[in-house]
C-alpha positions as CSV (number, residue, x, y, z in Angstrom):
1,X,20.3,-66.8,-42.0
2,X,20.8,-65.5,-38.1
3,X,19.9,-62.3,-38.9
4,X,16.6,-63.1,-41.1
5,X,15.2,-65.3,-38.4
6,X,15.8,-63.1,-35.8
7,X,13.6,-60.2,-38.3
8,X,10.9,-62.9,-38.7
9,X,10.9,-63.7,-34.8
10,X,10.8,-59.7,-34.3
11,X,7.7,-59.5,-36.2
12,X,6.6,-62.2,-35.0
13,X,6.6,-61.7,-31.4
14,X,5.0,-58.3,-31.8
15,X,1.9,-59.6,-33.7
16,X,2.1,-62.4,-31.1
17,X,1.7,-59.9,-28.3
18,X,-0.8,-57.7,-30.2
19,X,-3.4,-60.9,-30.0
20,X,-2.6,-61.0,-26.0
21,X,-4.6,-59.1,-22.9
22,X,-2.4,-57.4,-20.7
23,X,-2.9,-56.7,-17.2
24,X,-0.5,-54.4,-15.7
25,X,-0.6,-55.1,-11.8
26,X,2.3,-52.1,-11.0
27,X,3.3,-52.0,-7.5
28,X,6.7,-50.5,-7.7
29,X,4.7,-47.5,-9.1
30,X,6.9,-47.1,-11.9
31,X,4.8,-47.0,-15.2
32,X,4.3,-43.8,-16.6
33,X,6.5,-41.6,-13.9
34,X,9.9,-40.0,-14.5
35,X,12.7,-42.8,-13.9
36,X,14.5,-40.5,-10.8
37,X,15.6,-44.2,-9.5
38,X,17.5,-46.6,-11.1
39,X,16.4,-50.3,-10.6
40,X,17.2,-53.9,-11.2
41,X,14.4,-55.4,-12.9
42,X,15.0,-59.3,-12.1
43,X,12.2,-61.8,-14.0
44,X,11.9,-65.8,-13.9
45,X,14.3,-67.5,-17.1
46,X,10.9,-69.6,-18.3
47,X,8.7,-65.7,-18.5
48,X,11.3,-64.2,-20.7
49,X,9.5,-64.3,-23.7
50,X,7.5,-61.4,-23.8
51,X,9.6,-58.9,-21.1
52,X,11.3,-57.2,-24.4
53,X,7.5,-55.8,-25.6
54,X,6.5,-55.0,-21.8
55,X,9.8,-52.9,-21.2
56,X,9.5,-51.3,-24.4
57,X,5.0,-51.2,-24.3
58,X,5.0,-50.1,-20.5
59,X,8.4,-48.5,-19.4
60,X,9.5,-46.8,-22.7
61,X,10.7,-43.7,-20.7
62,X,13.2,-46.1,-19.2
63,X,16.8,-47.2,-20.8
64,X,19.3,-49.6,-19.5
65,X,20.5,-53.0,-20.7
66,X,20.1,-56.9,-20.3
67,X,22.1,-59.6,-19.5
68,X,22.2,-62.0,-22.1
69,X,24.5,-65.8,-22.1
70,X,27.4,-65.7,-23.9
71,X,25.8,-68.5,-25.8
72,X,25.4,-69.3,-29.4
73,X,21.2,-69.4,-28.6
74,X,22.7,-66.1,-26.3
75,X,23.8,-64.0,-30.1
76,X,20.1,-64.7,-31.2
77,X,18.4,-63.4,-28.2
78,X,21.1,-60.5,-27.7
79,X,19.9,-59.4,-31.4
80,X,16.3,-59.6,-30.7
81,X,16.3,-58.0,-27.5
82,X,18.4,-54.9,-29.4
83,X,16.0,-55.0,-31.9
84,X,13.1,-53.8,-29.2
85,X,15.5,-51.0,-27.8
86,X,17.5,-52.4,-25.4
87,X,21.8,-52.5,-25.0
88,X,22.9,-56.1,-23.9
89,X,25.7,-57.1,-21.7
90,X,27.1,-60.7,-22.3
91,X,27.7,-62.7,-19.6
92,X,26.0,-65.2,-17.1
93,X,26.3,-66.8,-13.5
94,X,29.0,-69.7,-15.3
95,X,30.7,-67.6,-17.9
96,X,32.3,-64.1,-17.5
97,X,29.9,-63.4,-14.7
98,X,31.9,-61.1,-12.5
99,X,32.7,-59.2,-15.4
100,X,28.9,-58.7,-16.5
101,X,28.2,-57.6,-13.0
102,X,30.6,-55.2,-13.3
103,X,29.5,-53.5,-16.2
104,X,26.2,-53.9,-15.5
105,X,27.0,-51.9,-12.2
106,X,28.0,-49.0,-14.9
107,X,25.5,-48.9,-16.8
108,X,23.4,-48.0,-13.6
109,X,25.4,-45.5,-12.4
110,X,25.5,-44.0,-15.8
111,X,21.3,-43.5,-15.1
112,X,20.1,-46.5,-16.6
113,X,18.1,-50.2,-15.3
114,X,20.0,-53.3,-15.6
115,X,17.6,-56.6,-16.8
116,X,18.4,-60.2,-15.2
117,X,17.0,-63.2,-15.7
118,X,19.2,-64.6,-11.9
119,X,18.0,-68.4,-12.9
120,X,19.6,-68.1,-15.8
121,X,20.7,-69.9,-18.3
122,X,21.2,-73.2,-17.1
123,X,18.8,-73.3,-13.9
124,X,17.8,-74.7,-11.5
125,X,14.6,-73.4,-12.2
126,X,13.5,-70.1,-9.8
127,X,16.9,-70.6,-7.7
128,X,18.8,-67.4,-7.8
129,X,22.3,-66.8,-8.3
130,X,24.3,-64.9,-6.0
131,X,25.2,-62.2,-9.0
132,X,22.1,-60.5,-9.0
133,X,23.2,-60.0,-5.3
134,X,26.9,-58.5,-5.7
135,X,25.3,-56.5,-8.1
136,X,22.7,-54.9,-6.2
137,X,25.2,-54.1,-3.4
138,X,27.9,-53.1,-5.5
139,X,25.4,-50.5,-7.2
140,X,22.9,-49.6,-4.2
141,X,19.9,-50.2,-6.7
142,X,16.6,-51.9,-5.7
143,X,15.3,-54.8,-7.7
144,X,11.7,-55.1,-8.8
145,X,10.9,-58.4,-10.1
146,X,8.9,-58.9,-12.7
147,X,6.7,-62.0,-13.0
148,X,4.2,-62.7,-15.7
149,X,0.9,-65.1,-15.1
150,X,-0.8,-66.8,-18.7
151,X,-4.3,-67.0,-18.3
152,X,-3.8,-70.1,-21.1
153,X,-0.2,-71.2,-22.4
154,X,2.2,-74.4,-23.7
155,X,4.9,-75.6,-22.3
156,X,8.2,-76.6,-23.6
157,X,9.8,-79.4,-22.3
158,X,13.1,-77.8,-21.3
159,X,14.9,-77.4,-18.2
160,X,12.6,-74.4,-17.1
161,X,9.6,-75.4,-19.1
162,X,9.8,-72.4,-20.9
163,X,6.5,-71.1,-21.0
164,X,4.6,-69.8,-24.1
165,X,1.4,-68.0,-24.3
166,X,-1.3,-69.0,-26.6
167,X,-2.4,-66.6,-28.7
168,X,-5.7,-64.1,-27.3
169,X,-5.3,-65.2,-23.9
170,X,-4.6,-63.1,-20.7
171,X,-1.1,-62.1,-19.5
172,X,-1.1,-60.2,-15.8
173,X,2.0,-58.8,-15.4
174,X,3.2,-58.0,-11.7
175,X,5.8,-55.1,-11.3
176,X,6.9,-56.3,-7.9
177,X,7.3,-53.5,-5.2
178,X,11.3,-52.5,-5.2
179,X,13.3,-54.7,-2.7
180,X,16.1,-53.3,-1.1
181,X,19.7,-56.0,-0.4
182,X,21.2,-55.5,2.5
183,X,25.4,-55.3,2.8
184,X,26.8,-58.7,4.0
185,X,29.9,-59.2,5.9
186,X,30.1,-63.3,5.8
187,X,29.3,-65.8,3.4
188,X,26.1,-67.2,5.5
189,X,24.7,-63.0,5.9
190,X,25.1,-63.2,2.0
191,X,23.3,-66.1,1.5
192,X,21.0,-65.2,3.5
193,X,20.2,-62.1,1.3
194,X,20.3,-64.3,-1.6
195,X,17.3,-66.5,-0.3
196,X,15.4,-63.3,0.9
197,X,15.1,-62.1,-2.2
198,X,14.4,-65.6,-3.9
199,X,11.5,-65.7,-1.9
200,X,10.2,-61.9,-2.9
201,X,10.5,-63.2,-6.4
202,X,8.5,-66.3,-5.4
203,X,5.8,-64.6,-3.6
204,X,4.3,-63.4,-6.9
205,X,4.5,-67.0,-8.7
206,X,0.9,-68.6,-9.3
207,X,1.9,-71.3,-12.0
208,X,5.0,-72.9,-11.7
């Protein structure tokens, strides 16, 4: 039953993003050049929805893999996301987190992105956790974020108010320019790095 909803949902959400006008607003100048750099592409938990068909749609020249929750709701995602391409890493800031980083950290120095959703799973909504952090200083990669604005939408009511385009309305997505994360020596310099690049993500929100 998994497995034929995550099909339907597949289908779905491509016919679903067919109906949709995208704008692609690409300041890390990344879309349609040779991937010489390896990145961290870092998006808000309640824009997920349609990053698998702009990764695949807009960067299809560039491979890596996505952190996804250990979760039960986490297997269905990790399936769908596969389904557009993508390798998934299990793991998130509560459960087998340092581990995740980890790999993830291979996976870019074997010449691939990494993919984070850093409020993710549980929230709070557009706070970061510290692993998107340890792993851009443990791998020396930049992160872009990547933020998506709905010219129309619903909204669920869940912790992030998960946000759902409606069908034939506009989607501007903002490839963020690459920010760099400075070493730390000290819990406060760390945390400081954290909240830096918090706000770089929040610079491009419009809608919360």
């Amino acid at each position: 039953m998994a497995r034929w909803l995550i099909g339907v949902g597949y289908h779905l959400l491509r016919v679903w993003a067919r109906t949709l006008r995208f704008q692609i607003d690409d300041r890390a100048a990344v879309v349609g050049t040779p991937p010489n750099e390896r990145y961290i592409g870092a998006t808000w938990h309640n824009r997920l929805l349609l990053l698998p068909h702009v990764l695949r749609t807009y960067l299809p020249n560039r491979k890596g893999a996505a952190l996804i929750s250990p979760s039960r709701d986490g297997d269905l995602l990790a399936d769908l996301v596969k389904r557009f391409g993508y390798e998934v890493v299990r793991g998130s800031s509560s459960r087998r987190g340092a581990a995740a980083m980890l790999q993830l950290a291979d996976v870019i120095r074997g010449g691939r992105d990494a993919v984070i959703t850093p409020d993710g799973p549980r929230g709070p909504a557009y706070q970061i956790g510290g692993g998107i952090v340890f792993l851009a200083q443990k791998s020396g990669a930049a992160v872009i974020p990547i933020h998506m604005e709905y010219g129309s939408c619903w909204r669920l009511k869940s912790w992030d108010r998960f946000i759902l385009p409606r069908p034939f309305s506009s989607v501007r997505v903002v490839l963020g320019a690459p920010h760099h994360v400075r070493p730390t020596l000290s819990d406060a310099e760390f945390e400081s790095e954290r909240l830096r690049l918090q706000n770089a993500m929040m610079q491009n929100v419009e809608m919360l």
